[in-house]
C-alpha positions in Angstrom: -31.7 -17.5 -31.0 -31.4 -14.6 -28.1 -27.9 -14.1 -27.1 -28.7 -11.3 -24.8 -27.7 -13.2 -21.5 -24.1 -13.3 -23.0 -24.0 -9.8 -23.2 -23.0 -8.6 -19.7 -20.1 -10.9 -18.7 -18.3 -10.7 -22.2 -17.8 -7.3 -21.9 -16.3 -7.0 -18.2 -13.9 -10.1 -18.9 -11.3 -8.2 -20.9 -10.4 -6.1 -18.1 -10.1 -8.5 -15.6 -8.7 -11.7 -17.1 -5.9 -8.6 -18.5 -5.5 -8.2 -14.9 -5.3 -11.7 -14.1 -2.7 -12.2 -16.5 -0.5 -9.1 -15.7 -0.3 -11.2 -12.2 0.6 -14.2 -14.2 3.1 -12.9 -15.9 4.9 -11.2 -13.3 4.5 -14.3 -10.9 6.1 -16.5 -13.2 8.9 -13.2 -14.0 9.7 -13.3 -10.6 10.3 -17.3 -10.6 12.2 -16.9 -13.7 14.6 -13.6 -11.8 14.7 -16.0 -8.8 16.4 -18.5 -10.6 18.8 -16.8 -12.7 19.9 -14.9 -9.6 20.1 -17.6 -7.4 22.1 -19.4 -10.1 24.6 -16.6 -10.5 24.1 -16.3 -13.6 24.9 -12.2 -13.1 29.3 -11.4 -13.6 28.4 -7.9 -11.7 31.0 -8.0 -8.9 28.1 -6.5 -6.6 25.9 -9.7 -7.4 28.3 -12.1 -6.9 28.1 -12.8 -3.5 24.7 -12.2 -2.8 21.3 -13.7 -2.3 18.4 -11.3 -3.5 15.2 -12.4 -3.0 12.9 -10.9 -5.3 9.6 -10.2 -3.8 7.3 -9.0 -6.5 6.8 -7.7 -10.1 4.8 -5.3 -11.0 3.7 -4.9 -15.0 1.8 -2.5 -16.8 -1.1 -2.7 -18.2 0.4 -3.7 -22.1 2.9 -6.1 -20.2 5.9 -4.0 -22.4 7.4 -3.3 -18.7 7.7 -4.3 -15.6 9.2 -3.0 -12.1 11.3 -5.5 -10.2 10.9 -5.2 -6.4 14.3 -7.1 -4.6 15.8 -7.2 -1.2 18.9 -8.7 -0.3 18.7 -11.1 1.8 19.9 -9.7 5.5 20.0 -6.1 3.6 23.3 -5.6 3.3 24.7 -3.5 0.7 20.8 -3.0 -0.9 22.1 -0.1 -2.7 25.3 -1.8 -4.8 23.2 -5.1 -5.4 20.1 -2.9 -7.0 23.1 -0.6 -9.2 24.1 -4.1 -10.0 20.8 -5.8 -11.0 20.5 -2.1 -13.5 24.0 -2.6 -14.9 22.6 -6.1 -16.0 19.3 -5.6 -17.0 20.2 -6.1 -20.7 22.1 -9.6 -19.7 19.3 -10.5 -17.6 16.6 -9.2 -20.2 18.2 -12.0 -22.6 18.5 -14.8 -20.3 14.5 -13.8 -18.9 13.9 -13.8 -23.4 15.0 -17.7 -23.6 13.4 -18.9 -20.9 10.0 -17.0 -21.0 7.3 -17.5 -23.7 6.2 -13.6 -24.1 5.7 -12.3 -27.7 7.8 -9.0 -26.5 10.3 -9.1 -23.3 9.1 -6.7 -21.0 11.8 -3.5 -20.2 12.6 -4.5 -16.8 13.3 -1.4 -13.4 14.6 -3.1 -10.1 13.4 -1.4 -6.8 14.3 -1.9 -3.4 11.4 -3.0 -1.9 10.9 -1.1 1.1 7.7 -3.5 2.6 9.9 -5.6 5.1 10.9 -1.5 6.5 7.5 -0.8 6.5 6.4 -4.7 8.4 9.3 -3.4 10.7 7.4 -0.3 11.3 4.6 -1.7 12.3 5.7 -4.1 14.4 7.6 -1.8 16.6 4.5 0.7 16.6 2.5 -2.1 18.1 5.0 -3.6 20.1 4.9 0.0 21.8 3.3 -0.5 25.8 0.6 2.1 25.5 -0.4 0.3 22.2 -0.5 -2.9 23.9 -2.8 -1.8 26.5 -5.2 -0.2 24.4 -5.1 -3.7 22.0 -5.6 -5.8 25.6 -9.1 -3.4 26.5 -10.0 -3.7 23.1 -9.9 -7.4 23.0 -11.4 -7.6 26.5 -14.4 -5.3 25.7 -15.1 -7.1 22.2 -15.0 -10.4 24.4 -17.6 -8.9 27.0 -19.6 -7.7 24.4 -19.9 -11.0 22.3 -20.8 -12.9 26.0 -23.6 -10.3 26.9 -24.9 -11.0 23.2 
C-alpha cells in the first residue's frame, strides 16, 4: 500500500497545531487570570481595589512560560497594580495550577500592555485635519475610479 500522499501534511502539522495550541493555552490562561482577579482572589493591597483586564498571553514555544499583558481598567495606578500582580505571581501560579489541566504551570511575567496607547495614537494621528483631507480625496478618487471602471 503507497502511503506517499500522507507524507507532506504530516510533517508541517507539528509546527502549526504547536502554534495553535500555544494560542489555546494562553486563551484559556487569560480566562483563568480574568477570573481569579476579578474574584479578588489577590491580598496585594495594590490589587484590591482594582479591575485589571487582562488582554492577552503570550507563551513560548515549550509552553514553560508565559508573558501576561494587563491594563487597569481606566489606567490608573498601572504601575502599582503590575508590582502587585509580580509580588503574587507565586499565589497566583498556585491558584492558575488547580484550576488549569497543564502537565507543568507555566512561569508567568505581567506587562503593561501598551496597545490601547498605541490605538490612542492612531486615532489622534488620523483624527489630525490634514489627515482627514487626504483620507476624503482618497476615498473620492477610489470612488471615481471604480464608476469610470
Amino acid at each position: 500500500m503507497d502511503r506517499k500522499w500522507l507524507g507532506s501534511p504530516v510533517e508541517s502539522t507539528p509546527k502549526r497545531s504547536g502554534e495553535q495550541r500555544r494560542l489555546r493555552v494562553g486563551e484559556e490562561l487569560r480566562h483563568v487570570l480574568s477570573g481569579l482577579l476579578g474574584r479578588g482572589e489577590c491580598r496585594d493591597p495594590a490589587l484590591r481595589d482594582s479591575s485589571i483586564a487582562v488582554t492577552e498571553v503570550r507563551f513560548s514555544p515549550d509552553l514553560r512560560s508565559a508573558i501576561v499583558f494587563v491594563m487597569p481598567l481606566g489606567g490608573a495606578n498601572a504601575t502599582e497594580v503590575v508590582a502587585g500582580l509580580k509580588r503574587s505571581t507565586p499565589f497566583l501560579k498556585r491558584l492558575v495550577a488547580r484550576e488549569m489541566a497543564l502537565r507543568r504551570t507555566p512561569n508567568m511575567a505581567f506587562e503593561l500592555d501598551h496597545s490601547f496607547d498605541q490605538a490612542n495614537r492612531i486615532a489622534a494621528l488620523l483624527a489630525r485635519p490634514d489627515v482627514e483631507r487626504d483620507c476624503r480625496h482618497n476615498v473620492a478618487q477610489t470612488k471615481s475610479n471604480d464608476n469610470a471602471n
